[in-house]
N, C-alpha and C positions, 0 to 999 in steps of 0.2 A: 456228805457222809464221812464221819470220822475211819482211820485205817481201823482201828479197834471193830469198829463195826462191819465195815466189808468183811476183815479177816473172818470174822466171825459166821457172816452169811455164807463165804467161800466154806469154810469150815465144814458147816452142817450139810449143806448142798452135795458138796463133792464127796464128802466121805459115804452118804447115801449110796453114790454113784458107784466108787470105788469096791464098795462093798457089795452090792446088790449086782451089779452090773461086771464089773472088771474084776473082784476077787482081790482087789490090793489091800494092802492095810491103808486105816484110814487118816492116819500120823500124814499121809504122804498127800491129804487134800489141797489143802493149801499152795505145796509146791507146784501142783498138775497144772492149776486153774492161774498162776502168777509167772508163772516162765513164760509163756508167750508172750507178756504183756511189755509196749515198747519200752526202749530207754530212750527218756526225754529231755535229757538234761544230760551235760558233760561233750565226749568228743567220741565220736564213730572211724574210722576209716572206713574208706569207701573207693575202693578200682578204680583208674579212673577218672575222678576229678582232675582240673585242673587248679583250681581254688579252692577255699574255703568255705562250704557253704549253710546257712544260718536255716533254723527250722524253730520258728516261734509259735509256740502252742499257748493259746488261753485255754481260761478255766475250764471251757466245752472240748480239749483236747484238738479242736482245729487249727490247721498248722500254716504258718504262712513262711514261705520260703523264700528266700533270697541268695543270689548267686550272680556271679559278673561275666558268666555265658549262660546262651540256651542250653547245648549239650549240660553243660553241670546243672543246670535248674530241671531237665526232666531225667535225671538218672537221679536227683533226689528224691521227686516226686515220684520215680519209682519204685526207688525205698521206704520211702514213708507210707504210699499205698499198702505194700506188703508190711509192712510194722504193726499196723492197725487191720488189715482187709487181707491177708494174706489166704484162709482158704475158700474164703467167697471169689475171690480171683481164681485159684486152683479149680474150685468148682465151677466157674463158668467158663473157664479154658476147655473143662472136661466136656462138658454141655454142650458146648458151639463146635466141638472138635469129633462128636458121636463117640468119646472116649467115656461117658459116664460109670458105663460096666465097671472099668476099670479100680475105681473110687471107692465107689457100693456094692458092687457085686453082680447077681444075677437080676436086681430089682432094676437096673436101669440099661437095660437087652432092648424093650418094643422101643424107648428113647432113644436111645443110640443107631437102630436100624431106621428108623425115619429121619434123621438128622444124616446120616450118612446119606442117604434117598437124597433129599435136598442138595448136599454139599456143599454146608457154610464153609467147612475149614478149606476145602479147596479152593472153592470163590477167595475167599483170603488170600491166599497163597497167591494166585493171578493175579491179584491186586494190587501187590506187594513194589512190584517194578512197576507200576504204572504210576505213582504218586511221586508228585514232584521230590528233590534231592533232600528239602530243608527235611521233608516228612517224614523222610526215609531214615532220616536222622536224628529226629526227636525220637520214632518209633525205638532205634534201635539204642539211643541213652537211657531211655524208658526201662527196655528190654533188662539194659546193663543195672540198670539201680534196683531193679526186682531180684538177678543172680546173685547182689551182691548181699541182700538181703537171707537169699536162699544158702549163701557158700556162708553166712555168720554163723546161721541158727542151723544148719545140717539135719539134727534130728528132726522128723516132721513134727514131733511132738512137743518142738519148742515153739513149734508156728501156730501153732491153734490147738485147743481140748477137740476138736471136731476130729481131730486124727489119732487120737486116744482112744475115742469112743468105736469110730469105723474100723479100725485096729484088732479090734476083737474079731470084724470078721474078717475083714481083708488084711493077710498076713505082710508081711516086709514089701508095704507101700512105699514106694520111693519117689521123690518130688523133681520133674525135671526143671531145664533150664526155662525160665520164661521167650520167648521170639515175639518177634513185632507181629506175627501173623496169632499169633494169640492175642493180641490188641484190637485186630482187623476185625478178626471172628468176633468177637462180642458187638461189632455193629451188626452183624445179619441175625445175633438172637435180636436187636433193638429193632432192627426192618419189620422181624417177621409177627411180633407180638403189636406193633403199631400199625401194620396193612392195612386197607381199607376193603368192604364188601367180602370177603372170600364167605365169612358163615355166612352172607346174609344167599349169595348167589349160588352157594351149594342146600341152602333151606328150599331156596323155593323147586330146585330142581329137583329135589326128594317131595314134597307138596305136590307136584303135578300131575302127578298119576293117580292121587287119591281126591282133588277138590277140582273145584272149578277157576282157570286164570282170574275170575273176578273175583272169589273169594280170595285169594293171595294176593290182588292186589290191596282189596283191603286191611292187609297186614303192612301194607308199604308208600302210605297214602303222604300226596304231594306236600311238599314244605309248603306251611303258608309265611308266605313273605310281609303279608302285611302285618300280621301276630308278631312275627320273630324277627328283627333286619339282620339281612347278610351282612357280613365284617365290613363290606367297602359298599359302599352305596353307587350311583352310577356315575354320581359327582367325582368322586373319591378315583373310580379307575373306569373306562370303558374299552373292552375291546379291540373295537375300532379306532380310537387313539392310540393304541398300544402295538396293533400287531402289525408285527416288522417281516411276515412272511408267511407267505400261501400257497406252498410247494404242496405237492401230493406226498408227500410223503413225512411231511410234518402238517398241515394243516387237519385240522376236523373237517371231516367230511359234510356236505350243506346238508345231509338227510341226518345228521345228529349234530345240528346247531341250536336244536329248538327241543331242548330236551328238559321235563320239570324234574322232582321228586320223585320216587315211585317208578310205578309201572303208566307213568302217561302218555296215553296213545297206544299204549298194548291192546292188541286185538282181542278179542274174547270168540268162541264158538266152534265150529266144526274147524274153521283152516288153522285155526290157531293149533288145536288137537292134533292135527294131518300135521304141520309141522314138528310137533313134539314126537312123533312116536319113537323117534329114536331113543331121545331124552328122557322119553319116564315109558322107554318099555322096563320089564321086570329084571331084566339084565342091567340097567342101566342105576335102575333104585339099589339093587344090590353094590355097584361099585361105589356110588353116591354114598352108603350106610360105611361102607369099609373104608374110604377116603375117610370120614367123618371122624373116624375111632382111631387113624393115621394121624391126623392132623391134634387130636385131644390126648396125644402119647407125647406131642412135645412140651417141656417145661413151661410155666408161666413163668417168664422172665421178669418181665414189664409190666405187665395186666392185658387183660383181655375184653371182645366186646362189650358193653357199655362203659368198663371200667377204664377205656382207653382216652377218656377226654382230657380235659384241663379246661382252665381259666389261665386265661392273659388278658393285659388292657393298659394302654400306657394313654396320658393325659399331657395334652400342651402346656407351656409354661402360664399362655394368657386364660387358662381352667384352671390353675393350683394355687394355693397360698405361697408357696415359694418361689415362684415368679419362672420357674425352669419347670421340665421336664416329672414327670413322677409315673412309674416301670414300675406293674406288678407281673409274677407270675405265679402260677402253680399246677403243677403237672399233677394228673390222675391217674394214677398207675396203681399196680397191685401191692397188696401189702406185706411184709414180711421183715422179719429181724435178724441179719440189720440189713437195715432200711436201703433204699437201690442207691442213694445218691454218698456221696463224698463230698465235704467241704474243703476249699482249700483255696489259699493263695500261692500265685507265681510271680516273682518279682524279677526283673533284672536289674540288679543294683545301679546302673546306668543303662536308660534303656536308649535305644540305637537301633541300627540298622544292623548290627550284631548280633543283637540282643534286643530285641523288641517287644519284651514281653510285661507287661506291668496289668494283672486281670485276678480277679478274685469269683469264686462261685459253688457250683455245685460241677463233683465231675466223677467219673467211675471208675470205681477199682478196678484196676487193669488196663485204663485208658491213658494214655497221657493228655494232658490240656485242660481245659473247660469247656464244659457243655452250654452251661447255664449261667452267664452273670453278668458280669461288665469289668472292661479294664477302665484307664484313666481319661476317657473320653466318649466310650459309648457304653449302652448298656442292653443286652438283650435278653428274648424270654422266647418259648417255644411253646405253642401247643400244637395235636395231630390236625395236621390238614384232611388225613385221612383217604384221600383219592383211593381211586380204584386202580390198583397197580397190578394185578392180579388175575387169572383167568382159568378156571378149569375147561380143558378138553377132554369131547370124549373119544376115545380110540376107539378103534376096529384092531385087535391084534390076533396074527394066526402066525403061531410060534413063534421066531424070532422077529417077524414082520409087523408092519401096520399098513396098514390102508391111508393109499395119499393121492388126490385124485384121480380115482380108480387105478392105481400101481399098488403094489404091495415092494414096501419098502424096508432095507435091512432097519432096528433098531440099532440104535447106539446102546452099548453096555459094561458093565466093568464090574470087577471083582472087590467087594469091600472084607473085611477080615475084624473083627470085633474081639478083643482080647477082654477076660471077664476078669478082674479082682479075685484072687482064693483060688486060680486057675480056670484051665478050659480057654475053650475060645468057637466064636459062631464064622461063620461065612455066609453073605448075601450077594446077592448080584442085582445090583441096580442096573434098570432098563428105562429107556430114555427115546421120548421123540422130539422132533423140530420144537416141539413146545417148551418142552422142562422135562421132569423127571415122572414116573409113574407112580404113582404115591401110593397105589393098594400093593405093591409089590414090597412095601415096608413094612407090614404085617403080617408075621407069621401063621403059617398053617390055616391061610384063606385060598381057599378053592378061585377058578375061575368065576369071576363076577357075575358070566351068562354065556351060556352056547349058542351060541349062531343065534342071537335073539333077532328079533324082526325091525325091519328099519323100513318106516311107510309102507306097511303091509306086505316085506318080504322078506327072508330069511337073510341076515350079514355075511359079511366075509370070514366074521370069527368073532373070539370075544369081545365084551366091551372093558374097557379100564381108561382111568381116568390122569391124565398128564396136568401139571402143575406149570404155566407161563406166570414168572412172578420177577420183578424189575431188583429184587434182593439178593437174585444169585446168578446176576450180570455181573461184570469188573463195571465198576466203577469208583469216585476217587471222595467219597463223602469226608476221609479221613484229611483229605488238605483243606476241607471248610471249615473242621474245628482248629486251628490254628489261624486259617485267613480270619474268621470271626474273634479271636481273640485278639487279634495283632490293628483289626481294622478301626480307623479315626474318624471315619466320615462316612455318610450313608454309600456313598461310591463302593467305598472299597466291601462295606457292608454284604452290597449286592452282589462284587465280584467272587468274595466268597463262600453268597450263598448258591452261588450258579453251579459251585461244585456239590452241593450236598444233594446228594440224589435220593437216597434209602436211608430211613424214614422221609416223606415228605412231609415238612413242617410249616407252621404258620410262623413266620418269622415277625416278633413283634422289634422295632427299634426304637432308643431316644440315643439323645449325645445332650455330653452337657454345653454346645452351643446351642441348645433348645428347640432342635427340630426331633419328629415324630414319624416315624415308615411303619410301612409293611412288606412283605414279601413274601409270595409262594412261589417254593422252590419245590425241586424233584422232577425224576424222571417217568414224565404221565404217558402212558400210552393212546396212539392215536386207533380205534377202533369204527370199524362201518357198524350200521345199526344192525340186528337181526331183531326177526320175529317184530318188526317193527315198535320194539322196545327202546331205548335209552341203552348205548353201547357198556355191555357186560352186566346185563341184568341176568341174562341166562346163560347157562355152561353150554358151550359150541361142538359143533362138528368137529372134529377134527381133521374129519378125511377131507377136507375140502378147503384151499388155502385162501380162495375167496375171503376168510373169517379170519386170517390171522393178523394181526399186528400191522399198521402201516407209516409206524414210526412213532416218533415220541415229537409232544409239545415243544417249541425250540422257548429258553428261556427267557427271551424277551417276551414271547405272545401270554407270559404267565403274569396270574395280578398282582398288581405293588401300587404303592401308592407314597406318597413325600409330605405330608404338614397336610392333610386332607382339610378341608373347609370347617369340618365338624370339632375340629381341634381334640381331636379323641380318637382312637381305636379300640373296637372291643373284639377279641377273637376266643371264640369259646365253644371251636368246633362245628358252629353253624355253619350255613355255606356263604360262600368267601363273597357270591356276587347274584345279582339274579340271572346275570348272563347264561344260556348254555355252550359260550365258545372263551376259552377250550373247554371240551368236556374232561369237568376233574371225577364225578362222581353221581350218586344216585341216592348214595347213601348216608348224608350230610346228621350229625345230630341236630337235633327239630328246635333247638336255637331258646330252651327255657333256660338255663344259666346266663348266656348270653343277653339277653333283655333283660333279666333281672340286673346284670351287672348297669348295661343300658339306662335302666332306669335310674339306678343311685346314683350312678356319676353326673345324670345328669338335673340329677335335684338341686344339686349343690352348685349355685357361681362360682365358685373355688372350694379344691379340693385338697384336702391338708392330706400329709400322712398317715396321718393316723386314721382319715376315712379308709382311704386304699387299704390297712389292713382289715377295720370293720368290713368291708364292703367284702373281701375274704372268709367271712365266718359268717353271713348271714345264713338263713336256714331258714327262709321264707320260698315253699314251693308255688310256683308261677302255672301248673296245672291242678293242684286243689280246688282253688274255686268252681271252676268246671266240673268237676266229679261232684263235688260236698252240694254243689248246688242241684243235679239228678239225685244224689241222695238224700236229700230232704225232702224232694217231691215224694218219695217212697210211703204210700202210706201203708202201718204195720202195723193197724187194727187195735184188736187188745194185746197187742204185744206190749205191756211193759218193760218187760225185763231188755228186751231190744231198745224200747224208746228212750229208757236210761243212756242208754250207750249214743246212741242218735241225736241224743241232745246235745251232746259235747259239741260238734260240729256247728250248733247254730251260731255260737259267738267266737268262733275260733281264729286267729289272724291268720292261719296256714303256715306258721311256724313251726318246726321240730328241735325240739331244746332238750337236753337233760334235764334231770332233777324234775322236782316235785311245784307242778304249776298246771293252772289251766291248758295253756297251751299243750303243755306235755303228753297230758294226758288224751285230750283230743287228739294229736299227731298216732298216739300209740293207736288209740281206735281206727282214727284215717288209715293207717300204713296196713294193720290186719285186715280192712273191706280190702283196699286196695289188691291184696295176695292172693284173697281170697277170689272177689270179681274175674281178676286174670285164668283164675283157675277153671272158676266154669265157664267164662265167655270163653277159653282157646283151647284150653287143655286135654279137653276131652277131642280135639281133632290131630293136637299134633303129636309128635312122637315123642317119647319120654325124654331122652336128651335136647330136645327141639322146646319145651315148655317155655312161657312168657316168664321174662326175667323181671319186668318190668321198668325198663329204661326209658329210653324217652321215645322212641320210637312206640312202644306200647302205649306209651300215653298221648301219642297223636294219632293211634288207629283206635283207642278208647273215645278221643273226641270225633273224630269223625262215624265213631264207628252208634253214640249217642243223638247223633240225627239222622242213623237207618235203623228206625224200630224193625224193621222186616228183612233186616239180614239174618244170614242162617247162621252167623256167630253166635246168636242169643240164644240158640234152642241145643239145647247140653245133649248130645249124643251119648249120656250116660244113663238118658230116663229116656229108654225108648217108649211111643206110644203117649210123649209130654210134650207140650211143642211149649217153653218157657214163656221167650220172647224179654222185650228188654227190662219191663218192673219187673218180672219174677225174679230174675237173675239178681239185679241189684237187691230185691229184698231176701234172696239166700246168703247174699255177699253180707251185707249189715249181721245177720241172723247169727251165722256162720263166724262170723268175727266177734263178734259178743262174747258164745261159747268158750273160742280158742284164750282169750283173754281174759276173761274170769278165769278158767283154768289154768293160765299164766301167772295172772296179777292178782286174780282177787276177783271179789263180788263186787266192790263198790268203782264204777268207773272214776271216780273225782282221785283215786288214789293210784289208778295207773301212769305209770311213765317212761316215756317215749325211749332214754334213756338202758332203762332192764331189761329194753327188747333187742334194744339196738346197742351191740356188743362189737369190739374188736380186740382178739386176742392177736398177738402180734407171732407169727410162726417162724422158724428155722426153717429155711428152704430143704433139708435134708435130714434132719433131725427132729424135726417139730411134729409131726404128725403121729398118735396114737396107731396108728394102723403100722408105722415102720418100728417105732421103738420105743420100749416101757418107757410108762407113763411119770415114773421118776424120770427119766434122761429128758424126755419133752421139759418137762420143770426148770430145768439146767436150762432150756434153752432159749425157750419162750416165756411173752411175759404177757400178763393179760389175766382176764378179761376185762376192755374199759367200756363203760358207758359210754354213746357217742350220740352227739348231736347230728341235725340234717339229714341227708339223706340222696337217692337219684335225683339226677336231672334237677339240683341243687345248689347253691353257688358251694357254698359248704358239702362239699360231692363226698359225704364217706357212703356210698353205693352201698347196696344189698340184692342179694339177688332171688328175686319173690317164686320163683320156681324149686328152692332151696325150702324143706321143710315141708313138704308134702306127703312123704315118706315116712312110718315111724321112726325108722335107721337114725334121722337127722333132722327131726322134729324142735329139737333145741336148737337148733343151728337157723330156723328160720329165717331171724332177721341180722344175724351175723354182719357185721362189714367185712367186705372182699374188695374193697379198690377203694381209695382214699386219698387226699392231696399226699402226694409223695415229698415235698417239703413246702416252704411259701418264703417270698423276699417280696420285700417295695421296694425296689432303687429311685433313691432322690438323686436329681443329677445337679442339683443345687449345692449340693455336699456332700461328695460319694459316702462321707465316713457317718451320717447322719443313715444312710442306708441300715434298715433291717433285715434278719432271715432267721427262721426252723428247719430244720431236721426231721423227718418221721421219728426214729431214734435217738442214733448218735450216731459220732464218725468211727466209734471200736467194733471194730467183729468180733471180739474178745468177751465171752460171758463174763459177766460179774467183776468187769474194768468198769471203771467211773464213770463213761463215757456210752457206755453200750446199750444204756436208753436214757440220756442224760437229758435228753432233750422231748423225750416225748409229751410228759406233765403240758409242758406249754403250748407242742405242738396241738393234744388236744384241746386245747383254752383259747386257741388262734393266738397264742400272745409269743412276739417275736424277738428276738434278741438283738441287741447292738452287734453291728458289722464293720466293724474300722478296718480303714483299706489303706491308710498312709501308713508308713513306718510308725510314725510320730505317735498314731493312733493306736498301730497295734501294741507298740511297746507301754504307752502308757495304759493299756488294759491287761498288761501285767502276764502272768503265767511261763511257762517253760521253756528254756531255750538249750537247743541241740545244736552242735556244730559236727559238723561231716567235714572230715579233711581227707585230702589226696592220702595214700600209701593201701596195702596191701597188694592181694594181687590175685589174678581174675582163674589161675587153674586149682 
C-alpha cells in the first residue's frame, strides 16, 4: 500500500473518530494515528546497552535482532516488543495484575475481583526469587528495554490510539515502569486459559441434581482408541519401561491405574445418589452456578474450551523429500487483533557460552524469549496436553471457619484494595482454604450459596462454597524453560528444560537438524485417589475431608516421551497421549478427529515434501461427517421436497468445508446448520443455557455413540411435553429446521449457498472491539473483518464456531461466527533452517492502520505461508529496515 494511500485511510478514519468521539479538530487525524508508530531505521539510544545493537525489519515488519550479549539482546527485545505491542502488554500487565479497573474504568470491577481471588500477580511475585540467576537476568534486561521505551515516548498517547480513545473516560492515565513480575504474570493468564477439565468437572456437578449419572455419562463417553490413535503408541513409550519411581506420594494410586475416557466404571443408582448428596444438594448447585459466572468474569486471553487445541506433527528424515527432519505447528487459540503471537528473531552475534542465543519464532509481548520455533539446531512446536491440573472443593464454611475433618478451622484471608480509572476504589477480602482460593467470594453482592443444607440426609456445619486447587498458582519456575528450550542442542538438554515448564502443560513436539524426532509431556500433574469410583477428578470433592486431597505430583521421568519412535512420525493434536491410565494425565482428552486426519495424510505419502506439511494444515475435510451424513440420509422426509432439496447436497459430498462458491460448499453450509441445529434438540432442552452444546468434538463423539442408543432419553426433547421424539424424529426436525434457517440466510436455491457467508471471522480489539463497549465508529478503527472462512471444529483447518451461539434473536447473526482459529502456522525444515516457512493471524503491529497490523492475515486465511530466513546472510538479503540501538542516555 502506497503512503499516499494509508495517509489517506488514516485520514478519513480518524477524523470520524476525532470528531464524533473526542471533539478534536480533524486537521489533527493523521498525527493521532502515526505518532506511536516505531522508528525503523537510523540510531535509538537506549540505558544501558553495552554495545551496539542491530534490529532488521522485512517487509512484514519482523525484526531480527542481533547483539554480542544476552543482557543487550533482551533489553532490545524489550524495546521493540513496546515499539510495536506496547498497550496490548500495558493491558495484559493490567489483567494478570487485577489492575484492569484501573485502565477502563468501572467495566473491569467483577474481572479484577476474581483475578485478585486467584492471585496471578502475587504468584508472580513468589516466583521471582525462585528462578535461576541467568532468568532473573534476561527478566530484568527485558524489564530495562520496555522503561526505556516508556522514558522515550512519555506521553501515553505516543504509545498507542488506544490511550486517546480510553482517555475520554479515564482521565491523567499514567504508564508505570515495566518489572520482570509483569513478565511472570502473563504466564498464569497463559495456565489458566489452557487448563484442562475445570468446565467439563463443574458441568457435570451442576447436571446431577437434575439427570441421572447415566445420562451424564453419556455426554462424556470413552475415547475410542481404535478410531483415533493416541500421540505415542505402546511401541513408542510404555510405562513400565519408563517409571523410575513408586513412592506414595508421587506414584498413581493401583485403584486409578485402569482408568478410560469418561465416566468408566462410574457407578450408577441409589449409592451413587447417597454419595452425591452433598454435591448436588440445592446449596451446593447454587455455589456451582456462582463459581461458573466467577470463572466467565475472567478475560479470554488464549481461548477457551474447545478452542484450546492445536495441531503439531514432525516427520523423520527417512518419511521427507529432504532427507532431514520436517516440524509443523499450529496452535488454536482465540482470536483477536492483534493477534496473541510476536514474530521475532534473537541472535548473538557470537554465540557461546555468554551468549548463547541464535533462535527465531513466535513470542509475546511482554515476554522475553521464544515460545514457539527453533534456533540453529533444533526446532520445536507446542500443543495443550491439556491434563487435569485442577480441582473444585466443596466447603462447609461457618463464618470465618471451614470444616476439616470434623474441626472447624480458621480460613486464611487477606485484604485486596482495587483502585477504579476516573476515581473511587473497591475493597474485597479474599478467603482461602488448604485448597486454593474461594472463588464465589469474587462476585459481588451474592448471598450465601446455602444455609445449613443437608450432607447424606443431615443438616451441615454451615454454608457451602466452593475452593479452587489449581497447579497455576503454585511457585513454580516455567519461566527458566523458555530460555533452556531456546538455548538447547540436543534432545538431552531439550528434556532438561522441559522438566521445568510446569503451567501450561504442553505436548512438547521436537526435531534437530541432526535428524532425530521426540516428544515430551511435561508439567506439573496431580497425583489423585479415585472417588465415587470414577476416574480421579471427574467430580468436584469434599472438602472437609483430606482423605480427597492431592497426594503429590507425577515425578518427571514417569511422564511420556519418546526418541526416533518406530513410526518415524509424531502426530500430537491433543488426543490422548497413550492408551495407558498410569500416570493418570486426564479424562478429558480431545477425541482425536484432527489428529488421524493429520494421521492419515502423512501417512499416504512415502515422502513428505514441504509443501505437503503446509497443505496438510489447511485441509478442511471433517473425519465425523460421514457418521452423521450417513444417519441423515436414512431420514426419510416423505413429501417433503423442499427439505429433500437441501438433503440432496449431502449425497455426493466429500465432507469438505471450503469457501467460495462449489458443491462442496454448499453442502458443508447445510451439514453445519443440521449439525446446530441436531445439538439443539438432542441436549438443549436439558442443559442450562450457559451449559448448551457447543459442538466440539466431544459433542461429536456423544452424537456417535449417542446414534447406536435409539432409546436413550437424549432423543425425547423435553420441550414437547406429552411427545416422546426419539432418534428419526429429531434428525428429521434437525434437516427440516436447517433448511428453513438457511433459505432465510442464503436463499431458496440450495446449489447457491456457501459454507464460506456463514462462516465469518471478524478479527476484534480485546478492549475496544466490541459494539456493547464503544460506538460502532471506534470498533471500525479497530477491528477488521468480516472474512469468509473455511473448515471448521474438530477440523485440521480448526477456525471453530460455537453451535450453541445463535439460538437467541440477540445473536442470531453471529451463529456460525469463528471464535478460535490457528493462532499462526510454521513448517520448520531442519534440512535448511532458512528454507523454513511461517504466518501470523495478523501482523506483528498493535498500531491501527501501521502496514503491519493485519499485513499478514490475506494469507493467513489462504494457509499460504511466507519465507523465514534465519541466517544473517538470509535476512539481510531479504532486504527491509534496519535500526541500531547504541549505549547512551539514561535510565531516571
Amino acid at each position: 500500500m502506497s503512503r499516499a494511500i494509508l495517509a489517506r485511510r488514516i485520514a478519513v478514519a480518524v477524523a470520524v473518530l476525532l470528531v464524533v468521539v473526542l471533539g478534536i479538530v480533524a486537521v489533527l487525524a493523521v498525527t493521532w494515528v502515526r505518532r506511536p508508530f516505531p522508528t525503523t531505521e537510523g540510531q535509538i539510544q537506549v540505558p544501558g546497552l553495552s554495545g551496539k545493537v542491530s534490529v532488521l525489519r522485512d517487509d512484514r515488519g519482523i525484526p531480527q535482532i542481533y547483539a554480542d550479549s544476552s543482557d543487550d539482546l533482551f533489553r532490545a527485545e524489550g524495546f521493540v516488543h513496546a515499539q510495536d505491542r506496547f498497550f496490548e502488554m500495558d493491558l495484559r500487565r493490567h489483567i494478570t495484575a487485577g489492575r484492569l479497573s484501573e485502565l477502563v474504568g468501572e467495566g473491569g470491577l467483577e474481572t479484577d475481583r476474581v483475578i485478585r481471588t486467584l492471585g496471578w500477580r502475587r504468584v508472580a511475585e513468589a516466583e521471582l526469587p525462585t528462578l535461576k540467576p541467568e532468568t532473573r537476568r534476561y527478566l530484568q534486561a527485558y524489564a530495562d528495554g520496555v522503561n526505556a521505551y516508556i522514558k522515550q515516548q512519555g506521553d501515553p498517547a505516543k504509545m498507542s490510539l488506544e490511550y486517546v480513545v480510553l482517555g475520554q473516560k479515564v482521565k491523567d492515565y499514567r504508564v508505570e515502569e515495566w518489572t520482570p513480575a509483569d513478565s511472570l504474570a502473563w504466564l498464569k493468564a497463559m495456565a489458566w486459559d489452557l487448563r484442562g477439565d475445570y468446565t467439563a468437572e463443574l458441568m457435570r456437578a451442576r447436571l446431577a441434581g437434575s439427570m441421572s449419572i447415566n445420562q451424564i455419562n453419556e455426554l462424556y463417553p470413552a475415547y475410542d482408541y481404535n478410531a483415533n490413535k493416541p500421540i505415542l503408541s505402546g511401541q513408542d513409550w510404555s510405562p513400565l519401561a519408563s517409571s523410575s519411581s513408586t513412592s506414595a506420594n508421587s506414584a498413581v494410586p493401583a485403584t486409578a491405574a485402569k482408568v478410560g475416557a469418561g465416566a468408566a466404571g462410574t457407578k450408577s443408582g441409589a449409592k451413587v445418589k447417597g454419595e452425591l448428596a452433598a454435591e448436588t444438594a440445592p446449596g451446593a448447585e447454587r455455589a456451582y452456578a456462582v463459581v461458573q459466572r466467577a470463572l466467565n468474569a475472567v478475560p479470554v486471553t488464549m481461548g477457551r474450551g474447545d478452542g484450546i487445541g492445536s495441531n503439531s506433527w514432525v516427520v523423520g528424515g527417512n518419511r521427507t523429500s529432504t532427507g532431514k527432519p520436517l516440524l509443523a505447528n499450529d496452535p488454536h487459540l482465540g482470536v483477536s487483533i492483534p493477534g496473541i503471537w510476536y514474530q521475532v528473531g534473537l541472535h548473538c552475534r557470537s554465540v557461546g557460552s555468554s551468549c548463547p542465543f541464535d533462535v527465531a519464532g513466535y513470542s509475546f509481548s511482554g515476554l522475553p524469549g521464544v515460545v514457539i520455533g527453533h534456533n540453529q539446531s533444533i526446532a520445536w512446536g507446542f500443543t495443550n496436553l491439556g491434563p487435569d491440573v485442577s480441582d473444585f472443593f466443596l466447603e462447609q464454611v461457618r463464618g470465618n471457619t471451614y470444616l476439616r475433618d470434623g474441626k472447624q478451622v480458621p480460613l486464611t484471608m487477606r485484604t485486596e484494595t482495587i483502585k477504579i480509572g476516573g476515581g473511587g476504589e473497591q475493597t474485597i477480602t479474599v478467603r482461602s482454604t488448604v485448597h486454593g482460593p474461594i472463588l464465589s467470594d469474587a462476585i459481588e453482592d451474592v448471598a450465601s450459596a446455602g444455609d445449613r443444607p443437608p450432607v447424606n440426609g443431615r443438616p451441615s456445619a454451615g454454608s457451602y462454597e466452593v475452593a479452587l486447587q489449581w497447579t497455576g498458582i503454585e511457585v513454580t519456575q516455567t519461566a527458566d524453560a523458555i530460555f533452556g528450550l531456546n538455548t538447547a542442542q540436543n534432545f538431552e538438554q531439550f528434556r532438561t528444560a522441559a522438566k521445568d515448564f510446569a503451567v501450561p502443560s504442553q505436548n512438547l513436539l521436537y526435531a534437530d537438524t541432526a535428524g532425530n524426532i521426540g516428544y515430551q509431556a511435561p508439567g506439573r500433574i496431580p497425583v489423585r485417589s479415585r472417588y465415587m469410583e470414577a476416574a480421579p477428578g471427574f467430580w468436584i470433592r469434599p472438602g472437609w475431608v483430606s482423605s480427597w486431597d492431592w497426594k503429590g505430583y507425577v515425578p518427571f521421568d514417569e511422564m511420556p516421551h519418546s526418541y526416533n519412535p518406530p513410526e518415524g512420525f509424531i502426530v500430537a493434536a491433543n488426543q490422548a497421549v497413550t492408551e495407558s491410565g498410569t500416570p493418570f494425565l486426564t479424562t478429558e482428552w480431545d477425541y482425536g478427529y484432527r489428529a488421524q486426519r493429520i494421521r492419515s495424510l502423512v501417512e499416504k505419502d512415502a515422502k513428505i515434501t514441504p509443501a505437503m506439511m503446509s497443505q496438510i494444515q489447511g485441509d478442511t475435510r471433517s473425519q465425523f461427517a460421514p457418521t452423521l451424513v450417513k444417519a441423515l440420509l436414512k431420514v426419510d422426509l416423505g413429501h417433503d421436497d423442499f427439505t429433500k432439496q437441501a438433503q440432496d447436497l449431502l449425497r455426493s459430498w466429500d465432507f469438505t468445508n471450503p469457501v467460495g462458491a462449489s458443491e462442496s460448499g454448499a453442502a458443508a453450509a447445510y451439514y453445519n446448520a443440521v449439525w446446530a441445529n441436531l445439538l439443539n434438540l438432542t441436549f438443549n432442552d436439558e442443559l442450562p443455557k450457559d451449559l448448551r452444546a457447543d459442538g466440539g468434538d466431544q459433542w461429536m463423539r456423544a452424537m456417535t455413540v449417542l446414534l447406536t442408543k435409539e432409546g436413550s432419553p437424549w432423543w425425547d426433547d423435553k420441550r414437547t411435553p406429552g411427545v416422546a421424539e426419539g432418534q428419526s424424529e429429531i434428525l428429521r426436525k434437525a434437516l427440516v429446521a436447517a433448511r428453513l434457517q438457511l433459505t432465510k440466510e442464503l436463499g431458496k436455491e440450495p446449489s447457491d449457498w456457501q459454507w464460506g457467508q456463514l462462516h465469518q471471522l471478524t478479527l476484534t480489539h480485546q478492549v475496544l472491539g466490541g459494539d456493547d463497549i464503544s460506538p460502532h465508529i471506534v470498533t471500525k478503527l479497530f477491528n477488521r473483518g468480516p472474512i469468509n472462512m473455511p473448515g471448521g471444529s474438530a477440523i485440521v483447518n480448526a477456525n471453530g464456531w460455537d453451535a450453541s451461539v445463535g439460538l437467541d434473536d440477540e445473536d442470531s447473526d453471529k451463529a456460525f461466527d469463528v471464535d478460535w482459529a490457528p493462532s499462526m502456522r510454521m513448517v520448520v525444515d531442519l534440512s535448511n533452517l532458512d528454507k523454513s516457512r511461517w504466518v501470523n493471524q495478523t501482523g506483528n503491529s498493535g498500531h491501527t492502520y501501521s502496514p503491519h497490523y493485519s499485513d499478514q492475515t490475506d494469507a493467513w486465511v489462504k494457509n499460504q505461508l511466507y519465507d523465514w530466513p534465519f541466517t544473517e546472510k538470509a535476512v539481510r538479503d531479504a532486504g527491509g529496515d534496519e535500526l541500531t540501538l547504541i549505549p547512551g542516555g539514561t535510565t531516571s
